[in-house]
MIGUBA-231837 format. One record per residue (C-alpha): residue in three letters; x, y, z. Coordinates in nm, 2 decimals. Layout:
! residues N
     r       c1       c2       c3
   ALA        X        Y        Z
...
This chain:
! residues 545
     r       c1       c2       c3
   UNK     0.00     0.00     0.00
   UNK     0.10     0.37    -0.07
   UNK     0.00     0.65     0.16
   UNK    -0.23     0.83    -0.12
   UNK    -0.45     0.54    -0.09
   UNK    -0.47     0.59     0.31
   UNK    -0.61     0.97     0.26
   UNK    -0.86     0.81    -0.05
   UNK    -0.99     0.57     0.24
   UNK    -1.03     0.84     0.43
   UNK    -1.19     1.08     0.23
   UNK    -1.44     0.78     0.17
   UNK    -1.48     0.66     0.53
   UNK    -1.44     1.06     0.72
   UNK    -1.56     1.27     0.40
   UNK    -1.71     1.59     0.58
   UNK    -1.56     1.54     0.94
   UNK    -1.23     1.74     1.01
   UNK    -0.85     1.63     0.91
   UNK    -0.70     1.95     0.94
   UNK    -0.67     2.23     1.13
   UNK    -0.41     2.53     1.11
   UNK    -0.41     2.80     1.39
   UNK    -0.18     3.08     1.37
   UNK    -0.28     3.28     1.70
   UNK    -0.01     3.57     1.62
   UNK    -0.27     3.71     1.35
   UNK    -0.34     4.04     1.43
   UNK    -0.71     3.96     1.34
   UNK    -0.94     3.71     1.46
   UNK    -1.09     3.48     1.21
   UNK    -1.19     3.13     1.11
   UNK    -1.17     2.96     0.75
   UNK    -1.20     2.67     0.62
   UNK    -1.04     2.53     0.28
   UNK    -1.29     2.41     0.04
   UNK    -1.19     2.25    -0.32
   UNK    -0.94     2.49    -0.39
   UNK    -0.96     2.80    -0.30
   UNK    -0.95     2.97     0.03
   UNK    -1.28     3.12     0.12
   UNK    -1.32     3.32     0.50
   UNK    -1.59     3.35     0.71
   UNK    -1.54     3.58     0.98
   UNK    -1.59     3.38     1.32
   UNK    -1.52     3.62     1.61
   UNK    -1.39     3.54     1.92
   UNK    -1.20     3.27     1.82
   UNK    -0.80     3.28     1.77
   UNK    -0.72     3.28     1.33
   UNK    -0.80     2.89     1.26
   UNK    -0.88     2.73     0.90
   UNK    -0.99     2.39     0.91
   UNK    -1.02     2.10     0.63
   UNK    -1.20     1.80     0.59
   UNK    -1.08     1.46     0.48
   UNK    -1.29     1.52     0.15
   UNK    -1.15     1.84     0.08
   UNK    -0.82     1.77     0.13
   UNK    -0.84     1.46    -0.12
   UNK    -1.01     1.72    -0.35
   UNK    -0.75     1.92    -0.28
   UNK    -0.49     1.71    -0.39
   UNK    -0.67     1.54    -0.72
   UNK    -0.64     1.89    -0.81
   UNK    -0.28     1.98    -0.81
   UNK    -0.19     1.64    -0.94
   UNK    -0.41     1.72    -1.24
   UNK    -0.28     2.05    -1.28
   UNK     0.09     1.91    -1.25
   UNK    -0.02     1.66    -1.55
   UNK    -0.15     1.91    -1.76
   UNK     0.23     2.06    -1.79
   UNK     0.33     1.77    -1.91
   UNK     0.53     1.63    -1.60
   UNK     0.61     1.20    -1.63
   UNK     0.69     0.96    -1.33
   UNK     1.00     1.07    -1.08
   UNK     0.96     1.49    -1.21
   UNK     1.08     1.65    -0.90
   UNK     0.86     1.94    -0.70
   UNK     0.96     2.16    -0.46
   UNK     0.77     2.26    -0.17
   UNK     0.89     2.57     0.03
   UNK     0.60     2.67     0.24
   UNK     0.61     2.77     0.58
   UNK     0.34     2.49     0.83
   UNK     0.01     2.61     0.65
   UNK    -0.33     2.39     0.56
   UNK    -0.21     2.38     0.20
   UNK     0.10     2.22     0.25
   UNK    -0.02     1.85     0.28
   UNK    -0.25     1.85    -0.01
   UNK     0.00     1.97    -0.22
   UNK     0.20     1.69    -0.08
   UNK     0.00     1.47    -0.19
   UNK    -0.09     1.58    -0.48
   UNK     0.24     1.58    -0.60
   UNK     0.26     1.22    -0.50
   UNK    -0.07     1.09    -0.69
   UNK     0.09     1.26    -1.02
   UNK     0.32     1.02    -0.98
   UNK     0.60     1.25    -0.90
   UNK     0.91     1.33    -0.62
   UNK     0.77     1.56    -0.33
   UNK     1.12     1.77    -0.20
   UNK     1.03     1.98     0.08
   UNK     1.25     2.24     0.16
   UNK     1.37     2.40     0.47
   UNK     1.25     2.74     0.52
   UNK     1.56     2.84     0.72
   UNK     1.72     2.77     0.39
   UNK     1.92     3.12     0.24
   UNK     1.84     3.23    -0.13
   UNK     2.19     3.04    -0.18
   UNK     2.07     2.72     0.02
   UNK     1.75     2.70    -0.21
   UNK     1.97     2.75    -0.54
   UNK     2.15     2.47    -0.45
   UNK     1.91     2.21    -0.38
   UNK     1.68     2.30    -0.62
   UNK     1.94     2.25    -0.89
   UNK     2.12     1.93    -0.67
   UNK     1.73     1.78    -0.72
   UNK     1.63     1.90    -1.04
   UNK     1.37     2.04    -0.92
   UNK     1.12     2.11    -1.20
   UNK     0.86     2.29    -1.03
   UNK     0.89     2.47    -0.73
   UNK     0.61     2.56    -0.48
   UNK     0.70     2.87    -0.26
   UNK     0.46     3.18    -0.02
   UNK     0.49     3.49     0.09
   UNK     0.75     3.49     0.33
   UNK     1.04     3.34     0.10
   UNK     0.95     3.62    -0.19
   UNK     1.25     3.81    -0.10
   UNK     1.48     3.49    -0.16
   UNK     1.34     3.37    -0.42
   UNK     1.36     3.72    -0.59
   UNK     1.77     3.70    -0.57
   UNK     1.74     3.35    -0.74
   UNK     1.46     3.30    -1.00
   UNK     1.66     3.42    -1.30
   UNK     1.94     3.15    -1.18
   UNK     1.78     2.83    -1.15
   UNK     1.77     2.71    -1.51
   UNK     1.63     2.34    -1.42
   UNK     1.33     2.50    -1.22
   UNK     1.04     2.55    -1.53
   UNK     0.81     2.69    -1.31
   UNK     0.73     2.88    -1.01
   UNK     0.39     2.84    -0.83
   UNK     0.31     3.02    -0.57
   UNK     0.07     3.02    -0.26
   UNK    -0.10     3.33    -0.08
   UNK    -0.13     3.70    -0.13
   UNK     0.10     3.92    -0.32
   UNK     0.23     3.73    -0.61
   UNK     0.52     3.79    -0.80
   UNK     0.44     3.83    -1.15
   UNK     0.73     3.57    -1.27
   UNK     0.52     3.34    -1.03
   UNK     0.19     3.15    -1.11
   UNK    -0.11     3.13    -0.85
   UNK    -0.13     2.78    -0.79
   UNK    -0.50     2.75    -0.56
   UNK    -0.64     2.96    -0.83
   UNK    -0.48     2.77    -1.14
   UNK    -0.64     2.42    -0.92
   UNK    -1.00     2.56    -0.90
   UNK    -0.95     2.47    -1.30
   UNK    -0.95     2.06    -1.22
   UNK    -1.12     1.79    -1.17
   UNK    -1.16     1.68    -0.81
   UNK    -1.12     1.31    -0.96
   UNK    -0.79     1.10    -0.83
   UNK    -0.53     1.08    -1.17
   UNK    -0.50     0.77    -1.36
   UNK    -0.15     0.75    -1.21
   UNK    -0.03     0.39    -1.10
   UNK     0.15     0.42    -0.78
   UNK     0.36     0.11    -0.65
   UNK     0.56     0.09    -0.32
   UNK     0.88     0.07    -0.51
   UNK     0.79     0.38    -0.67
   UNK     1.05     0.71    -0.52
   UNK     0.81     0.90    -0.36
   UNK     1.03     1.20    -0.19
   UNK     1.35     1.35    -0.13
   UNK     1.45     1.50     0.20
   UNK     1.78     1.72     0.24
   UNK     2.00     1.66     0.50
   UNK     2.36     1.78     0.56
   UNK     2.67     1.68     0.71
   UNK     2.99     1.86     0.87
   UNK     3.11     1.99     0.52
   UNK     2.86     2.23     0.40
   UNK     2.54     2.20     0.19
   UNK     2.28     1.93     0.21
   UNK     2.28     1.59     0.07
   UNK     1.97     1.50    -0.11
   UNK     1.79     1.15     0.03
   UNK     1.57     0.97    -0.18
   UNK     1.31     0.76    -0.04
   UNK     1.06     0.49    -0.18
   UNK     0.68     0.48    -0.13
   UNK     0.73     0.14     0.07
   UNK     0.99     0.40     0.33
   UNK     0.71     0.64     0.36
   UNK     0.40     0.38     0.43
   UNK     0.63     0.19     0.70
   UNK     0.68     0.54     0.89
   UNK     0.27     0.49     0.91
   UNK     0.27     0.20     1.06
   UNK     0.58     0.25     1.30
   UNK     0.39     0.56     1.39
   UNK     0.07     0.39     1.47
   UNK     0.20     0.10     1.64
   UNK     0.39     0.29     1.89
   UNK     0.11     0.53     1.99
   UNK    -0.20     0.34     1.91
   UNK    -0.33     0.66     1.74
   UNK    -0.76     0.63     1.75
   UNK    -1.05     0.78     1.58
   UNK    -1.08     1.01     1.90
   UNK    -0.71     1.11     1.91
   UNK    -0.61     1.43     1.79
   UNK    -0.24     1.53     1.73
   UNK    -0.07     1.90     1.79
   UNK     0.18     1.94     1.52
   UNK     0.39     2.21     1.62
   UNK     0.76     2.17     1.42
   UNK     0.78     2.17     1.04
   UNK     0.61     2.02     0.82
   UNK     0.95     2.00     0.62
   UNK     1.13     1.81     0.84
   UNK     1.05     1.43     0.83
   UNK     1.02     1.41     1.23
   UNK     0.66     1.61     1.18
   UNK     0.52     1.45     0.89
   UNK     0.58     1.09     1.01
   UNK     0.47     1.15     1.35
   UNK     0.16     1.32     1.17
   UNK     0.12     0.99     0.95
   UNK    -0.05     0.82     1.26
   UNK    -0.33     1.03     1.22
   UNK    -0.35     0.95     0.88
   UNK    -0.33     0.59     0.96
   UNK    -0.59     0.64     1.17
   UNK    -0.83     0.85     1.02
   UNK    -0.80     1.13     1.28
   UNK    -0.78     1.51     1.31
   UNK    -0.48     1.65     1.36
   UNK    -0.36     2.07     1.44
   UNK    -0.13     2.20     1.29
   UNK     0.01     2.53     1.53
   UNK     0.21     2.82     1.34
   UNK     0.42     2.91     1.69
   UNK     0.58     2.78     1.97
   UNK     0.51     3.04     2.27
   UNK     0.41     2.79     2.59
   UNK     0.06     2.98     2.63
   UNK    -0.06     2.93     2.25
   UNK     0.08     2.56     2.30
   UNK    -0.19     2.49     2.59
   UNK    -0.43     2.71     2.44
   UNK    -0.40     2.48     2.12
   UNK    -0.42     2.18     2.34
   UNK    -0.74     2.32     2.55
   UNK    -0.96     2.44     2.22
   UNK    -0.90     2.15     1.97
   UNK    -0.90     1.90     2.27
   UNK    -0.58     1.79     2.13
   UNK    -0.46     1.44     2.30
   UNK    -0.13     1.33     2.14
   UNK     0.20     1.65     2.14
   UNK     0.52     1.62     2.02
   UNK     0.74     1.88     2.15
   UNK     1.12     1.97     2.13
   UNK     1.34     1.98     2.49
   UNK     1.30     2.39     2.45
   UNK     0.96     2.38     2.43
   UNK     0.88     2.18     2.71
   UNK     1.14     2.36     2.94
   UNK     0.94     2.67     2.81
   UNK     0.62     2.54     2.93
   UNK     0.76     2.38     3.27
   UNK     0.93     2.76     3.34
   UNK     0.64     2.93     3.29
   UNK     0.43     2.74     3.53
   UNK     0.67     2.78     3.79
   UNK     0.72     3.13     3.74
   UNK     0.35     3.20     3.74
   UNK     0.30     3.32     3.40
   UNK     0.08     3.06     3.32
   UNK    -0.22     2.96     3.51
   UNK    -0.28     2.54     3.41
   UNK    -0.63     2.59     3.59
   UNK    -0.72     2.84     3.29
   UNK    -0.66     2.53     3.04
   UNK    -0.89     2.22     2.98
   UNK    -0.61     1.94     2.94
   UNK    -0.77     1.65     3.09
   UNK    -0.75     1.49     2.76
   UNK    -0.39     1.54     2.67
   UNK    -0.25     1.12     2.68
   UNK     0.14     1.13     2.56
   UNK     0.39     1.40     2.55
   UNK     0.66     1.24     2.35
   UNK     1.01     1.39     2.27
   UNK     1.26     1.40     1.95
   UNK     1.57     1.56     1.76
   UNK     1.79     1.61     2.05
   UNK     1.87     1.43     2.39
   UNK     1.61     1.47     2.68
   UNK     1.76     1.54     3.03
   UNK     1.58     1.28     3.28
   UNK     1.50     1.58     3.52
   UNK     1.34     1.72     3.25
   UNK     1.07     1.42     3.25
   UNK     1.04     1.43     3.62
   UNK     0.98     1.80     3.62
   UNK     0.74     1.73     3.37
   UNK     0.55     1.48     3.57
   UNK     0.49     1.71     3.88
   UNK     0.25     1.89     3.67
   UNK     0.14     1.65     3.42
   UNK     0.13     1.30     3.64
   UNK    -0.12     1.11     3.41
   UNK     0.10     1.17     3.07
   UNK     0.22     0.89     2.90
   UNK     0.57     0.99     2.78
   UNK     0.78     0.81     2.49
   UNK     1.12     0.96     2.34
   UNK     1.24     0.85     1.96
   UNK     1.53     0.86     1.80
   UNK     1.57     0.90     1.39
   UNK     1.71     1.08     1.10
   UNK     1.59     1.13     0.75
   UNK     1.78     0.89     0.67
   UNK     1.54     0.66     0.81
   UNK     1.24     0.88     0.75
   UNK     1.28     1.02     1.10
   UNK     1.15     0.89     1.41
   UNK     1.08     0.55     1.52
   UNK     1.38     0.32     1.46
   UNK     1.47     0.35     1.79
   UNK     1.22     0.45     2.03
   UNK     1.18     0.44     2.42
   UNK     0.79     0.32     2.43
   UNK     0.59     0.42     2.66
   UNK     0.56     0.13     2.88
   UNK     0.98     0.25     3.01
   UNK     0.95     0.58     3.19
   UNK     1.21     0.41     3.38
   UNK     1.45     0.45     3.12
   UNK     1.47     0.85     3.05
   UNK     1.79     0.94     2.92
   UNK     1.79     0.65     2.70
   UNK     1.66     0.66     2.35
   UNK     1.52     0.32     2.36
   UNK     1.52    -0.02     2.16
   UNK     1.45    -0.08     1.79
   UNK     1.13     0.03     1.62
   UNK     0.84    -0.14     1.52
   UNK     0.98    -0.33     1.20
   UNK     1.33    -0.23     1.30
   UNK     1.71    -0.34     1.41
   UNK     1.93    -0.18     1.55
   UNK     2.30    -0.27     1.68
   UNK     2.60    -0.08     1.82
   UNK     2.90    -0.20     1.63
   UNK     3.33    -0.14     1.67
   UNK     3.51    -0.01     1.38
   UNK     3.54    -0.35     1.27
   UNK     3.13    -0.39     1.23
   UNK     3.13    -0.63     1.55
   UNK     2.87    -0.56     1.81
   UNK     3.00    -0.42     2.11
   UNK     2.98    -0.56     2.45
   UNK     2.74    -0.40     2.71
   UNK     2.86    -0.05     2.82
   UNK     3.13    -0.03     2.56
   UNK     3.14     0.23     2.30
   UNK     3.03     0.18     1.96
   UNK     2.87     0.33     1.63
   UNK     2.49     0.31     1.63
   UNK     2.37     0.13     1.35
   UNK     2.01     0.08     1.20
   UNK     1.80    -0.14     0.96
   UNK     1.45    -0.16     0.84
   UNK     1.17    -0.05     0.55
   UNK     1.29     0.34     0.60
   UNK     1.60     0.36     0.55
   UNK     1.71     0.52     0.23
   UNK     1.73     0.40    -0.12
   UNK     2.05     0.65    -0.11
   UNK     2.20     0.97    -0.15
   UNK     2.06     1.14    -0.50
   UNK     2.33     1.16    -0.75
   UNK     2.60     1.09    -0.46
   UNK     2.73     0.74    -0.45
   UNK     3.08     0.80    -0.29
   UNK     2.83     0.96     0.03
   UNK     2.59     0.69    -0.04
   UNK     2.89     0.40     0.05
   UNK     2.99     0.57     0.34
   UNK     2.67     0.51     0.53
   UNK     2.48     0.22     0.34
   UNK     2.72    -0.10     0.35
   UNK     2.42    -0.40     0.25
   UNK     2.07    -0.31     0.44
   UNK     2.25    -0.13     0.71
   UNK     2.21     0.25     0.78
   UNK     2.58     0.36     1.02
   UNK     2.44     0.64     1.16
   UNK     2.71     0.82     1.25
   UNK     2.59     0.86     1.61
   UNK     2.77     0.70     1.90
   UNK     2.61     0.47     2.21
   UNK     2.60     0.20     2.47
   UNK     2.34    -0.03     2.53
   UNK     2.31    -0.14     2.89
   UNK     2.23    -0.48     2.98
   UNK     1.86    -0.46     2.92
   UNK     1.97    -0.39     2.56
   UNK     1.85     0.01     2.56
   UNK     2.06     0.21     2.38
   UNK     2.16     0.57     2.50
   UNK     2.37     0.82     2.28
   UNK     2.74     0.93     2.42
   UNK     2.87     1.15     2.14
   UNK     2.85     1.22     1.76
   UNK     3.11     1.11     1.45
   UNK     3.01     1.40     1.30
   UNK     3.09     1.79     1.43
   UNK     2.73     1.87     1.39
   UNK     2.57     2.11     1.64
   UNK     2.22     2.03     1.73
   UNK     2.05     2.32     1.92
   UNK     1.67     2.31     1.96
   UNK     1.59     1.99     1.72
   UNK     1.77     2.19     1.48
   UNK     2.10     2.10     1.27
   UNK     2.39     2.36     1.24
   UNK     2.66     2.30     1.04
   UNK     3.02     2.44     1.21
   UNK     3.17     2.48     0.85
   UNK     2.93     2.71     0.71
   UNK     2.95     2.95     0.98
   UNK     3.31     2.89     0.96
   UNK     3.37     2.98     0.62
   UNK     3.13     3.29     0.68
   UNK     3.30     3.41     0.94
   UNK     3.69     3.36     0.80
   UNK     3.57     3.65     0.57
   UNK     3.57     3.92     0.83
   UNK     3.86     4.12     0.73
   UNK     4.04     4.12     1.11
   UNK     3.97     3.70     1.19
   UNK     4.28     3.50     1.10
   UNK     4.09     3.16     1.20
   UNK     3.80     3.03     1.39
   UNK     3.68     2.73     1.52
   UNK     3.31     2.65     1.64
   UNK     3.16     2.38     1.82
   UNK     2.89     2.35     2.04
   UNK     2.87     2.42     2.38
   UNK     2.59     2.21     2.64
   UNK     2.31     2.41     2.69
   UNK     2.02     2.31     2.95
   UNK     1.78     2.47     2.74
   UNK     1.86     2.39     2.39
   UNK     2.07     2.08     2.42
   UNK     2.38     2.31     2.26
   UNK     2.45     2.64     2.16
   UNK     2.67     2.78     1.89
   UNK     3.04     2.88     2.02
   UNK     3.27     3.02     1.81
   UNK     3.63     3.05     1.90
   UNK     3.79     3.31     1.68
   UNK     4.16     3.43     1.65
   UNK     4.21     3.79     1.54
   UNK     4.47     3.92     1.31
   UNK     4.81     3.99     1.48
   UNK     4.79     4.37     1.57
   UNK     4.41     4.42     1.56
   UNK     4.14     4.40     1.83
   UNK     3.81     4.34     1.80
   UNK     3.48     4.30     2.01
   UNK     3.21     4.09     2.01
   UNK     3.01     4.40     1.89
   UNK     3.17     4.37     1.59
   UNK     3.14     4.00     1.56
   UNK     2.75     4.03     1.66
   UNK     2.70     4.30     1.42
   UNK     2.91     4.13     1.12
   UNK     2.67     3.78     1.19
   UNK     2.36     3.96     1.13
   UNK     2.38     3.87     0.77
   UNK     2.35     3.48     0.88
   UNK     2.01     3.36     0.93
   UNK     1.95     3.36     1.29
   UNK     1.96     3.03     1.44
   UNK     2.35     3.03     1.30
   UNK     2.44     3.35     1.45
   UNK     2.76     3.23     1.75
   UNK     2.55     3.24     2.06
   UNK     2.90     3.28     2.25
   UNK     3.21     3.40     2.12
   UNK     3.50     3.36     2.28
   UNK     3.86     3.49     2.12
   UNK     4.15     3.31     2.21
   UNK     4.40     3.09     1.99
   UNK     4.26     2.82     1.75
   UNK     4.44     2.51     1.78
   UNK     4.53     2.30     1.45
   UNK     4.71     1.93     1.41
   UNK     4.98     1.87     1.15
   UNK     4.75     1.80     0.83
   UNK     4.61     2.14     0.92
   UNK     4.26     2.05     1.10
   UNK     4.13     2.23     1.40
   UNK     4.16     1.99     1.67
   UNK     3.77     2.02     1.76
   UNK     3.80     1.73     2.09
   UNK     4.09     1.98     2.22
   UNK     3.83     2.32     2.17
   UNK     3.56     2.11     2.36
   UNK     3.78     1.98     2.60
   UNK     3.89     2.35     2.69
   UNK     3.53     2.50     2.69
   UNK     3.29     2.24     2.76
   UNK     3.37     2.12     3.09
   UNK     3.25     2.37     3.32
   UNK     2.97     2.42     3.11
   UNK     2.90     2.09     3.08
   UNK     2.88     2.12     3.47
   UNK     2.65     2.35     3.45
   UNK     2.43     2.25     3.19
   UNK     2.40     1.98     3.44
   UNK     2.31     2.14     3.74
   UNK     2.07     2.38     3.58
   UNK     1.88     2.10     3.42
């Protein structure tokens, strides 16, 4: 089975009740709307927070639409599309539709810089490409430059005029599903990902990877017709979307929340009786400090209903889950481990049944191996050190159009991760430390090279190193050891100011100047920078958490 038959089932089974709502409570106007076919029509709805809703008919509809209007220019099987929509209501019809013209869905991270999109659009060849309102200004620098990309379409107010208006271009065709033959061997989707060195590697995935995130999904939280799922990160990422494919499994509604403030979270939770949220460690320490502090009330919120908190992207301190269960005693609680890679979460996953076991990201997946393996590929024994590995229906069919990075990590049916563990004698596995130099902060990848390279340009920084520093907020923040020019000073004013042009969530949180060390082949010697500047913070991180 392919997932475009699970939203036909549904659309036959749920037709008129609700499979999606999008709220977006920092709209300076209150209003309710619901997508029908395809076009957005509003009804004012006052007193309630901005909120559009879809049914399981109309997103079908919805997505028999843009597959017919993708056929009608002539795309064939495997034509690549790009989305790059911030989380909106049309972003999973499109999806789909995409996938029932029998074409490759390649979202794209809206963090991504008008370089960043160049490059993987043209890495993909990425035919079409599917864009809103907030990347106008990017794509601007880069629409003349992107010779593979044949056309733009574009979603909301304010089009460009080299740009198309794709939900008015779908109101054109038919509502009926494409004579496109879909099998599970089919590629369905390419996800980006990225390693130490600089821009993403493309991952191409088969229909058979996507459908199996379904039913790892489902088996691990037993999603029902009542449940209904707060989807907070984005929808571009493949942690979100396959977490979300439980509710798809199951036929039920799920919210989708543009923001992350701890108030809008609970107010989500309360009004849309939401039962099932994933949340990143931030998040969660958000909503914890807030209650503490007094800034939120948890008698103004109807939560009764709320089953499982469960946690991804990052490690989760144990005192955060036993902070956590002060206030929220009846949550369920699971924690899992993935990368796109392996379609995200669920090859490793705690389960909810081992509470006991926080700090730990669990035991293979539903349909899943895993094993923690020497250099040699021989499994380690208990509490020794090894490279996590992984194997089961997600793992990727390989890196697009890069088989020397494709070897590296695929050697038969096995997926090295690059991560590093132990498993204790129950066989859980817990994460020690990384291959790679990648700094996760928030759920969110940074790449020390890129900032690197950006920063060696400054005109007074003779070199600089960054790595990441433990933070008991964000898991790590961005540090960035830089060594000035002989005979010049500089502040971090300077530094600060010079970053600005660096999308924010790569901006140095902490800069520190002092001498960077390098070995004989000329590489920074990144264990000897942590060793000097993440010990006492390390401590810290520890005692603050």
């Amino acid at each position: 089975m392919v997932i475009t038959e699970l939203l036909e089932r549904n659309a036959r089974l749920y037709r008129n009740e609700i499979a999606l709502v999008e709220m977006n409570p920092s709209k300076d106007r209150d209003q309710a709307t619901t997508w029908r076919e395809a076009s957005l029509i509003e009804t004012a709805k006052p007193e309630t927070p901005y909120r559009r809703e879809m049914s399981w008919g109309a997103f079908d509809r919805g997505a028999n639409k843009f597959a017919n209007l993708l056929l009608s220019r002539g795309v064939k099987r495997d034509t690549k599309v790009g989305i790059l929509l911030m989380n909106c209501l049309e972003w999973l019809p499109l999806y789909f539709g995409i996938l029932k013209a029998g074409c490759i869905a390649v979202p794209l991270n809206f963090r991504y810089a008008a370089d960043e999109i160049q490059y993987c659009c043209d890495l993909a060849d990425i035919e079409f490409l599917i864009f809103g309102e907030e990347f106008i200004g990017r794509i601007d620098q880069i629409h003349n430059d992107m010779p593979k990309v044949k056309t733009l379409f574009y979603v909301g107010p304010n089009k460009p005029e080299y740009a198309e208006d794709v939900m008015g271009l779908m109101s054109y065709y038919s509502t009926v599903a494409p004579p496109v033959a879909i099998k599970e061997s089919d590629y369905a989707a390419i996800y980006f990902s990225s390693g130490t060195t600089g821009f993403p590697k493309a991952i191409l995935h088969d229909h058979r990877g996507i459908y199996s995130a379904c039913e790892t999904e489902y088996y691990h939280h037993g999603q029902t017709r009542e449940d209904v799922f707060l989807c907070i990160p984005p929808l571009y990422h493949t942690g979100a979307k396959m977490h979300w494919f439980g509710s798809l499994m199951s036929g039920s509604k799920a919210v989708i929340l543009r923001g992350v403030k701890p108030e809008w979270i609970l107010r989500a939770v309360t009004e849309e009786k939401c039962t099932i949220v994933w949340l990143l460690v931030p998040w969660a320490q958000d909503i914890l400090d807030c209650i503490e502090n007094g800034t939120i009330d948890l008698d103004h919120y109807l939560l009764d209903q709320w089953r499982l908190m469960h946690i991804g992207a990052q490690p989760v301190p144990p005192s955060l889950i036993t902070r956590w269960k002060k206030y929220f005693p009846n949550h369920q609680y699971d924690t899992n481990y993935g990368l796109s890679e392996s379609l995200g979460p669920g090859c490793v996953h705690l389960g909810v049944e081992n509470i006991h076991k926080v700090g730990a990201i669990g035991i293979p997946g539903h349909n899943w191996e895993a094993l923690v393996v020497d250099e040699n590929d021989k499994v380690v024994a208990v509490g020794e050190v090894g490279e996590l590995k992984v194997k089961g229906p997600g793992v990727m069919k390989c890196y697009y159009k890069n088989k020397e990075a494709t070897d590296e990590i695929l050697k038969g049916d096995w997926l090295f991760t690059g991560d590093m563990a132990v498993v204790d004698e129950d066989g859980f596995i817990t994460l020690v430390d990384r291959k790679k130099d990648v700094i996760i902060s928030g759920g969110e990848n940074i790449y020390p090279v890129q900032i690197e390279a950006f920063l060696r340009k400054h005109d007074k920084i003779k070199d600089v190193g960054v790595i990441g520093l433990p933070d008991p907020r964000l898991g790590e923040i961005t540090c960035a050891i830089i060594e000035i020019k002989e005979g010049m000073e500089c502040t971090e004013d300077e530094i600060n100011e010079f970053c600005n042009d660096l999308p924010r969530y790569k901006r140095p949180k902490k800069i520190i100047f002092a001498d960077v060390p390098r070995n004989p082949t000329g590489k920074i010697e990144k264990p000897r920078l942590r060793e000097i500047y993440c010990k006492g913070r390390l401590v810290e991180a520890q005692i603050n958490s």
